[in-house]
MMTF fields as JSON, N, C-alpha, C and O atoms, coordinates in Angstrom:
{
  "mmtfVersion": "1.0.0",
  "mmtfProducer": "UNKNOWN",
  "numBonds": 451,
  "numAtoms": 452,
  "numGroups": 113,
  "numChains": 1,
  "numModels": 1,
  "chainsPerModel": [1],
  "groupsPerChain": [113],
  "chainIdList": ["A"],
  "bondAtomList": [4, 2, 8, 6, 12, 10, 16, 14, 20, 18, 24, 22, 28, 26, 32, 30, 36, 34, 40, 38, 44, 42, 48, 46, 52, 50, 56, 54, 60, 58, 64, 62, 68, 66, 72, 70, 76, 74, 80, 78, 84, 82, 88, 86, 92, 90, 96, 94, 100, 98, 104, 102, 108, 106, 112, 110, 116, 114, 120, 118, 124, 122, 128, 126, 132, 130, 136, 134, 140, 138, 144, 142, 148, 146, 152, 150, 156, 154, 160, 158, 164, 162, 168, 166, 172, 170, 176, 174, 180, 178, 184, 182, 188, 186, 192, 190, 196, 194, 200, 198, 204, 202, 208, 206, 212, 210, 216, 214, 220, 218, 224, 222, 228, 226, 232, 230, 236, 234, 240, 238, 244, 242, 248, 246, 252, 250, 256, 254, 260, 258, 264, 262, 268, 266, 272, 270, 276, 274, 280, 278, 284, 282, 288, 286, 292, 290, 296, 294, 300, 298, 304, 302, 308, 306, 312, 310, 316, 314, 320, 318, 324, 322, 328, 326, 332, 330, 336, 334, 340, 338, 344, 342, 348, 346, 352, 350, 356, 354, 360, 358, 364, 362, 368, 366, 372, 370, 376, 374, 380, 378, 384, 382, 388, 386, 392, 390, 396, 394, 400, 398, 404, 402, 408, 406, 412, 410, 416, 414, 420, 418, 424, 422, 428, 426, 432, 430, 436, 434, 440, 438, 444, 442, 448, 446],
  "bondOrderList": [1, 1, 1, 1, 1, 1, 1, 1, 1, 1, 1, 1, 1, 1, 1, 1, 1, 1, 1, 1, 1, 1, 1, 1, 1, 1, 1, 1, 1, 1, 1, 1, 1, 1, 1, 1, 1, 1, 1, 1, 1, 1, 1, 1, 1, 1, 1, 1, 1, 1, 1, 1, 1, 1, 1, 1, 1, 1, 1, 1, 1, 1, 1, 1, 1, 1, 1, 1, 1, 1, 1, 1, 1, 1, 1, 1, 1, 1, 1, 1, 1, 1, 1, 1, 1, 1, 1, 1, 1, 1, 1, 1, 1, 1, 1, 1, 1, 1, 1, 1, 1, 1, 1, 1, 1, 1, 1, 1, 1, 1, 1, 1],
  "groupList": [{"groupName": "UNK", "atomNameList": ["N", "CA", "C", "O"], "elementList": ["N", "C", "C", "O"], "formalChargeList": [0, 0, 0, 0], "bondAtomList": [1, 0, 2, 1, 3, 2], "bondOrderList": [1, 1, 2], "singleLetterCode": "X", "chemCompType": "L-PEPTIDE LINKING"}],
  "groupTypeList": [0, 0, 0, 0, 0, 0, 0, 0, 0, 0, 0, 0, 0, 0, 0, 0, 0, 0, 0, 0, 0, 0, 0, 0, 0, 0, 0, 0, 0, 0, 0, 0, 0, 0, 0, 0, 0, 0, 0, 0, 0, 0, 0, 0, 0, 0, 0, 0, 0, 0, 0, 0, 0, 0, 0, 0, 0, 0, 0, 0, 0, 0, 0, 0, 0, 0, 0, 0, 0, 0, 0, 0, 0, 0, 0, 0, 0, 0, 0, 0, 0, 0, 0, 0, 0, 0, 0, 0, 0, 0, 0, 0, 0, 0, 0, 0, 0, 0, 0, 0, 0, 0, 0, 0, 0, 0, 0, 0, 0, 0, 0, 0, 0],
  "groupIdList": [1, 2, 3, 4, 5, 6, 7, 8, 9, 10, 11, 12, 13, 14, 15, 16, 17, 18, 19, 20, 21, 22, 23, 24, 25, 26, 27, 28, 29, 30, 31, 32, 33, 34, 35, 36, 37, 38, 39, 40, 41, 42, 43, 44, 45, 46, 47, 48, 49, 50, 51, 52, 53, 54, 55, 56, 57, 58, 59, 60, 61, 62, 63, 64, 65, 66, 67, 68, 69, 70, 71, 72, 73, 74, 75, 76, 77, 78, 79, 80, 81, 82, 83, 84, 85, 86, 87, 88, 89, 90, 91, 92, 93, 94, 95, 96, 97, 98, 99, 100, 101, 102, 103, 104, 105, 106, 107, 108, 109, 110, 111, 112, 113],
  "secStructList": [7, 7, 7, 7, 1, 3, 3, 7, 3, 3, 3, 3, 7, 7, 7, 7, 3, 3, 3, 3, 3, 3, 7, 1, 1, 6, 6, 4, 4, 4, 4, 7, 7, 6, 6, 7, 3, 3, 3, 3, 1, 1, 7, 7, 6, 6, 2, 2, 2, 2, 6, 6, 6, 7, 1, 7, 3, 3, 3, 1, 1, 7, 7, 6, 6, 1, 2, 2, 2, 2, 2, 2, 2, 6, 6, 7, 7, 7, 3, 3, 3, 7, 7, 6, 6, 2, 2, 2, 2, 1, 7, 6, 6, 7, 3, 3, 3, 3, 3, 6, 6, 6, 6, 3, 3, 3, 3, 6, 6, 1, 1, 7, 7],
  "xCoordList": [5.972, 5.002, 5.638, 6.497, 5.223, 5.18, 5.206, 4.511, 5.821, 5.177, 3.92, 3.825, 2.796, 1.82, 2.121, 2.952, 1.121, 1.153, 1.003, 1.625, -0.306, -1.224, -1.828, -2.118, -1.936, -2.6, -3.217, -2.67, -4.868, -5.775, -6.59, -6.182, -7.506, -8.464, -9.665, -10.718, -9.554, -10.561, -11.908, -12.054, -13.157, -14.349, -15.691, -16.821, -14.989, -16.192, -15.405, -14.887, -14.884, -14.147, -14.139, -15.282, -13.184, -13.205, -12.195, -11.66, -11.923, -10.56, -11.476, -12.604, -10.711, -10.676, -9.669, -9.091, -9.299, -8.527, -9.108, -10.102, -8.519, -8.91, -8.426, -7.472, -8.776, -7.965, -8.817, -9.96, -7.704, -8.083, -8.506, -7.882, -9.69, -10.105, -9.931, -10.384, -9.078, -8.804, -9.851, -10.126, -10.692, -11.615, -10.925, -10.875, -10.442, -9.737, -10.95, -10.67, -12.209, -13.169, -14.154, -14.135, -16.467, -17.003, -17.537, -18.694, -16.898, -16.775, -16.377, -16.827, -15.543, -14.645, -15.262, -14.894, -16.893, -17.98, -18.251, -18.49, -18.207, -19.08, -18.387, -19.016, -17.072, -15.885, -15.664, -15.029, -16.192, -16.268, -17.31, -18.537, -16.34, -16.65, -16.971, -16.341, -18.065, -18.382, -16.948, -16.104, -16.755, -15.96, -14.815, -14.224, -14.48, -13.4, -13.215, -13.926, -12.256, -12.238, -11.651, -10.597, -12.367, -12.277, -11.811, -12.232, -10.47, -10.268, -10.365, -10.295, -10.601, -11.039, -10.529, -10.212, -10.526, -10.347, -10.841, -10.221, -12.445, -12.495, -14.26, -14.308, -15.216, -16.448, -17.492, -17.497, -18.476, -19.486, -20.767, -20.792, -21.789, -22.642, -23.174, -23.969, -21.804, -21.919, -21.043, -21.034, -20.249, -19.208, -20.159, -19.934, -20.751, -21.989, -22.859, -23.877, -22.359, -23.333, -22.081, -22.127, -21.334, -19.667, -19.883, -19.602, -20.44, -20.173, -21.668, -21.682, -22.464, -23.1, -22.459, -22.723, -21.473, -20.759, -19.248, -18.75, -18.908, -17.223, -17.659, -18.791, -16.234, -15.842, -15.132, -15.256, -14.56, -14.575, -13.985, -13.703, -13.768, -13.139, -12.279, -12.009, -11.712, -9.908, -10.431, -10.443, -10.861, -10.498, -9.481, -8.998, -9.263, -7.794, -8.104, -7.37, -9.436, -9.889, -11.315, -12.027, -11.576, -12.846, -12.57, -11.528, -13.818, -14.165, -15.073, -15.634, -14.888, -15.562, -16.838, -17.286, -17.616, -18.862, -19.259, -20.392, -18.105, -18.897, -19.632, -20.138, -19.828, -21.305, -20.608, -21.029, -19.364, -19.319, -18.746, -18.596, -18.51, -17.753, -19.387, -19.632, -20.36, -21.7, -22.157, -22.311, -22.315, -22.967, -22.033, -22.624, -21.162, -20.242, -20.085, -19.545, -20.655, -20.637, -21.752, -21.627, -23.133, -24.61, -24.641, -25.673, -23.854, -23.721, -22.592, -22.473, -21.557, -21.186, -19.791, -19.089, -19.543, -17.998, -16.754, -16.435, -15.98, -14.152, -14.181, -14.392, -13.927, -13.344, -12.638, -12.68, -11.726, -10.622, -10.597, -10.778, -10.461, -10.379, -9.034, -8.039, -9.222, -7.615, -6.388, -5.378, -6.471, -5.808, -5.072, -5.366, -3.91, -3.141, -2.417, -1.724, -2.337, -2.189, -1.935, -0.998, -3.094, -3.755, -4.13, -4.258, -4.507, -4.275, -3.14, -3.222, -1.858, -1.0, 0.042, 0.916, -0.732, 0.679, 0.102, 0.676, -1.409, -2.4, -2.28, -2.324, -2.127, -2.3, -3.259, -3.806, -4.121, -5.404, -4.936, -4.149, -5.541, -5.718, -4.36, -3.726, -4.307, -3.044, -3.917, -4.773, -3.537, -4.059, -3.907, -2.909, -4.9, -3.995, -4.947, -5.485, -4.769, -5.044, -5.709, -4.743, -7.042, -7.202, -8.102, -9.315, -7.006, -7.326, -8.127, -7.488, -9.114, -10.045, -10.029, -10.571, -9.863, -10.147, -8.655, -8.725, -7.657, -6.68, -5.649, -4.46, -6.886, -6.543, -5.495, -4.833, -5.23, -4.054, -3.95, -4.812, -3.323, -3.772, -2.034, -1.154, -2.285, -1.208, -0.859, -1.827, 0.615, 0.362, -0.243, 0.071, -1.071, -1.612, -0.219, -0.111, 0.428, 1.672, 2.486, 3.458, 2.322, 3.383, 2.884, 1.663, 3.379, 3.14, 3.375, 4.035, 2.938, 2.664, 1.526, 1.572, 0.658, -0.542, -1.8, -2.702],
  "yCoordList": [40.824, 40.492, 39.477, 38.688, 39.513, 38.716, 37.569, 37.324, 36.003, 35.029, 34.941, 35.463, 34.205, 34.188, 33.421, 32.518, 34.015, 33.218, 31.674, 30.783, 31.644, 30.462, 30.422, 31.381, 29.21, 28.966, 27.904, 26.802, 28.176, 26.885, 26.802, 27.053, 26.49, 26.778, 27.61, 27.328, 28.601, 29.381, 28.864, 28.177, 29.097, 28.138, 29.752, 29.765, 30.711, 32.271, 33.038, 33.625, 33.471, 34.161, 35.745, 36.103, 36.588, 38.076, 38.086, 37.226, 39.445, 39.784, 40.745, 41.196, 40.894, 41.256, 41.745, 40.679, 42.032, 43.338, 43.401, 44.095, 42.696, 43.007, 42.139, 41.517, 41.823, 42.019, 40.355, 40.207, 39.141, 38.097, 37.491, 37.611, 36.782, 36.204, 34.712, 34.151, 34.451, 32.575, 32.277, 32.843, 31.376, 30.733, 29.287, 28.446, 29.249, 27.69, 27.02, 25.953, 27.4, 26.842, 27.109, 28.333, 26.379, 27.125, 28.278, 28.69, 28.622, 29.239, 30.304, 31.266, 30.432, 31.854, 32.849, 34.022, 32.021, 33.09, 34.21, 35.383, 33.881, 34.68, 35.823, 36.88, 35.846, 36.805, 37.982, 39.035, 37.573, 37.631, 39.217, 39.305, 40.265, 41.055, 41.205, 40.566, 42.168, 42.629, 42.816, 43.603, 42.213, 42.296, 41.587, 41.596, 40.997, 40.064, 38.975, 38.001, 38.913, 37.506, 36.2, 36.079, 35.66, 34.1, 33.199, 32.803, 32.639, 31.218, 30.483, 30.778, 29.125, 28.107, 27.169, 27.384, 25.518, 24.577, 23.501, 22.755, 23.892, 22.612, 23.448, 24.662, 22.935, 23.106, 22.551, 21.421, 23.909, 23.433, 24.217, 25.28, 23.466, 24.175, 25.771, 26.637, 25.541, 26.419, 27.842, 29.013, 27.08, 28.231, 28.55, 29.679, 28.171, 29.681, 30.494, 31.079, 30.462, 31.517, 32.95, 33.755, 32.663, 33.704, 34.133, 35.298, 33.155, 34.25, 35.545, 36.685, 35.081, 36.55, 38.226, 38.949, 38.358, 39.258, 39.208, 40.141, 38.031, 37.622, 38.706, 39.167, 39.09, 40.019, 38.532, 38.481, 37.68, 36.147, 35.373, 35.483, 34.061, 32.886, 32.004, 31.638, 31.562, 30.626, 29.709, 30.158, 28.603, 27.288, 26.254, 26.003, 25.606, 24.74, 23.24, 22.616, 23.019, 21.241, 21.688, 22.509, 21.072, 20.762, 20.84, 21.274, 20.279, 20.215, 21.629, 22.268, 21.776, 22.931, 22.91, 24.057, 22.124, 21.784, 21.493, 21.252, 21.564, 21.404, 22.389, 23.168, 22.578, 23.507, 24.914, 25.491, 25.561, 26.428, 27.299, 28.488, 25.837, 26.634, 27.224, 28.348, 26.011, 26.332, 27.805, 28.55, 27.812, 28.828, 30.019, 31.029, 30.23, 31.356, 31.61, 32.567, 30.58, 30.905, 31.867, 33.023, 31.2, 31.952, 33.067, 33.737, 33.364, 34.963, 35.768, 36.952, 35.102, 35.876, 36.463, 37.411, 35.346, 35.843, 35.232, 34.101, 36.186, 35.706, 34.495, 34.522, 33.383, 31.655, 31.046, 31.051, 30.317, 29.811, 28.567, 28.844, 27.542, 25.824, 25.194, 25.644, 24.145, 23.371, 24.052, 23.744, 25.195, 26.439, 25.771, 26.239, 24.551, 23.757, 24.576, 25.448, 24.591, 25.14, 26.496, 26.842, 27.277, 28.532, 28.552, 29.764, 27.982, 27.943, 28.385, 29.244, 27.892, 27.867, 29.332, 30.079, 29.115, 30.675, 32.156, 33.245, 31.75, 33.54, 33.816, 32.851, 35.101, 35.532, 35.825, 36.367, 35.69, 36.038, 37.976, 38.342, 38.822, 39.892, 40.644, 41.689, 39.842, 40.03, 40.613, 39.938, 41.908, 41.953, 41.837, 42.378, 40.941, 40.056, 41.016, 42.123, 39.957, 40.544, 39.047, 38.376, 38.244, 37.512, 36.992, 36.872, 36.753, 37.22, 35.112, 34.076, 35.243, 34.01, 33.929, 32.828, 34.201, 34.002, 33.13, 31.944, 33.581, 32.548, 31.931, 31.845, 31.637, 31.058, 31.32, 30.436, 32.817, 33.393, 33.899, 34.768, 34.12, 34.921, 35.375, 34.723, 37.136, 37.229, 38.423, 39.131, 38.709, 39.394, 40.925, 41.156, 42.105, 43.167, 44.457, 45.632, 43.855, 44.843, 44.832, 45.587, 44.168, 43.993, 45.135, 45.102, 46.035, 47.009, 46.657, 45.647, 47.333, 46.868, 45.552, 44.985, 45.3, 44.465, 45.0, 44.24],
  "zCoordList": [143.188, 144.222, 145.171, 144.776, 146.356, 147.619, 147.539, 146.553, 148.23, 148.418, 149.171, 150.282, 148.533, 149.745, 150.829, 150.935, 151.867, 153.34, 153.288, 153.866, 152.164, 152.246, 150.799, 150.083, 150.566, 149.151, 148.978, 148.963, 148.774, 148.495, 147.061, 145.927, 147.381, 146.541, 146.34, 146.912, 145.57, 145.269, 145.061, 144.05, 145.982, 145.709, 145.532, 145.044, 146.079, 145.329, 144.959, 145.909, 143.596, 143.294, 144.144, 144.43, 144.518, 144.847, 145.592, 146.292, 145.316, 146.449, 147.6, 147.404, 148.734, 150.198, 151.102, 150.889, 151.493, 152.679, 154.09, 154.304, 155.062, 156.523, 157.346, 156.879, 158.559, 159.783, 159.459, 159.026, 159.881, 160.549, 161.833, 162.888, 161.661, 163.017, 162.252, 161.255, 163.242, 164.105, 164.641, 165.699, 164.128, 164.956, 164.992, 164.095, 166.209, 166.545, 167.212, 167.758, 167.291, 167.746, 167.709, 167.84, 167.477, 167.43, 168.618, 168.538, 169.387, 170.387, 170.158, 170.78, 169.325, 169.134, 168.537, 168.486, 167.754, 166.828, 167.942, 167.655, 168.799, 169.997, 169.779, 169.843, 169.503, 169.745, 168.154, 168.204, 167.186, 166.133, 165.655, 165.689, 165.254, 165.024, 163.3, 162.457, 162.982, 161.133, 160.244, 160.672, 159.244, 158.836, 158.619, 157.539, 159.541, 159.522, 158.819, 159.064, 157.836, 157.341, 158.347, 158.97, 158.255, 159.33, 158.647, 157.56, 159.54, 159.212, 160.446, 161.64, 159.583, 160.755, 159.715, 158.545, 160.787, 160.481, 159.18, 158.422, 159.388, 158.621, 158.223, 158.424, 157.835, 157.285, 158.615, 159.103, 159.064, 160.339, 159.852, 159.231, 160.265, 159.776, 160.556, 160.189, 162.458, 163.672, 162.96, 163.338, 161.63, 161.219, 160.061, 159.626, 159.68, 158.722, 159.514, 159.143, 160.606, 161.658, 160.907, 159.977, 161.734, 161.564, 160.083, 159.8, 158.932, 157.49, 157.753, 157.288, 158.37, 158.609, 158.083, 157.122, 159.314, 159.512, 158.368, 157.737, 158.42, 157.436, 156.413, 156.262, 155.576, 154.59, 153.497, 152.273, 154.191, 153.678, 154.563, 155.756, 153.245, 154.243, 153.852, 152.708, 155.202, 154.371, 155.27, 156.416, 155.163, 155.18, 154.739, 153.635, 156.234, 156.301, 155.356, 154.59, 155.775, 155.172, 154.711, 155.29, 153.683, 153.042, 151.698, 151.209, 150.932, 149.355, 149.403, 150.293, 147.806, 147.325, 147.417, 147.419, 147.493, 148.14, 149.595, 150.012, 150.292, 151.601, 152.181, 151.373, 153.224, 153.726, 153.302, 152.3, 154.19, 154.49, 153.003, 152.723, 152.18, 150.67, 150.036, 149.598, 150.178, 149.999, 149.699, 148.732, 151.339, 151.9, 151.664, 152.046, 151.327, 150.956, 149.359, 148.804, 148.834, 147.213, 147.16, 146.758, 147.694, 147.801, 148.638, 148.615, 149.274, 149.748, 149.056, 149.371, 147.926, 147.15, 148.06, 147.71, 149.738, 149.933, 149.774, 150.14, 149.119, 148.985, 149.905, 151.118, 149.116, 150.215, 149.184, 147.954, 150.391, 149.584, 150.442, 151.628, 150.248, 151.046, 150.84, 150.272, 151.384, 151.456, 151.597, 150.964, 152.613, 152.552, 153.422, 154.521, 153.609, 154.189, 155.317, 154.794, 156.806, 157.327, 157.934, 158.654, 157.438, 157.924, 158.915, 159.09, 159.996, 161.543, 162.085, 162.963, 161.676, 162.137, 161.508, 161.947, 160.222, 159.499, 159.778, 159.796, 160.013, 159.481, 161.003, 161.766, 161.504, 163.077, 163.273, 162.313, 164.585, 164.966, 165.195, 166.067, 164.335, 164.378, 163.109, 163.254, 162.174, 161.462, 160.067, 159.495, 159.684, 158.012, 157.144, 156.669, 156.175, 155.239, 153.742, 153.689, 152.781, 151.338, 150.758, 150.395, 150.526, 150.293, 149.023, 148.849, 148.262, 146.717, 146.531, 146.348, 146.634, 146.339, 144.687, 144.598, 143.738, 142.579, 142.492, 142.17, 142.708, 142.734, 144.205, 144.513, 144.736, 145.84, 146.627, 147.172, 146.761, 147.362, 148.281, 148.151, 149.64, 150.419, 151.236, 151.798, 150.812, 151.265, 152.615, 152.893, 153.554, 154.06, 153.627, 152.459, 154.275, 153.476, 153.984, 153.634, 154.654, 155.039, 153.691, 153.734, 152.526, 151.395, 150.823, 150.668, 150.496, 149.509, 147.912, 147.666, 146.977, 145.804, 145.306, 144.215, 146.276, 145.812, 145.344, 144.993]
}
C-alpha cells in the first residue's frame, strides 16, 4: 500500500471514495456540490451547513469534540481532524480514498486499496 496524503484523527469511523472540495472559506459552501468530501480548516458552525450534502470530512485543526467532529459523528460521516496540513496537500477537485477509522486519507488513483 501507498503512503497516505494526510493523516489525522479518526473521530466517525468509515471509509469513502470521491472527489475533494477545498473549502478555504465559508464562502466556498455556496460552491459545494452532493457528495463531496470537504476539507477545510478548522471547526464552524457555517461548515455544518456543507456536511448536509459531504460523503465526509478532513479537518486541518480541531478536537474530537468540536462542532463539526460533533455534528459528523451524529450524521454517521467518515471525519478525520488534526489532519495537519490538508489545505495545502489534498487538491480542490482531486480523488482521494478517506479511510476515517484509521485516520488515513489517501490518493484514490493508487490502485490496490
Amino acid at each position: 500500500m501507498s503512503d497516505p496524503l494526510v493523516s489525522g484523527i479518526g473521530v466517525c469511523p468509515g471509509v469513502v471514495r470521491g472527489e475533494a472540495k477545498v473549502l478555504r472559506s465559508e464562502r466556498d459552501i455556496e460552491e459545494l456540490r452532493p457528495g463531496k468530501i470537504i476539507v477545510i480548516p478548522h471547526s464552524s458552525p457555517l461548515y455544518a451547513v456543507a456536511l448536509m450534502s459531504a460523503s465526509g470530512v478532513i479537518c486541518e485543526n480541531g478536537g474530537r469534540l468540536s462542532h463539526i467532529c460533533t455534528i459528523a459523528m451524529e450524521m454517521g460521516i467518515p471525519c478525520i481532524t488534526q489532519a495537519t496540513r490538508a489545505m495545502e496537500i489534498i487538491l480542490d477537485g482531486q480523488t482521494v480514498f478517506l479511510d476515517a477509522s484509521s485516520g488515513l486519507v489517501y490518493d484514490d488513483s493508487i490502485k490496490g486499496l
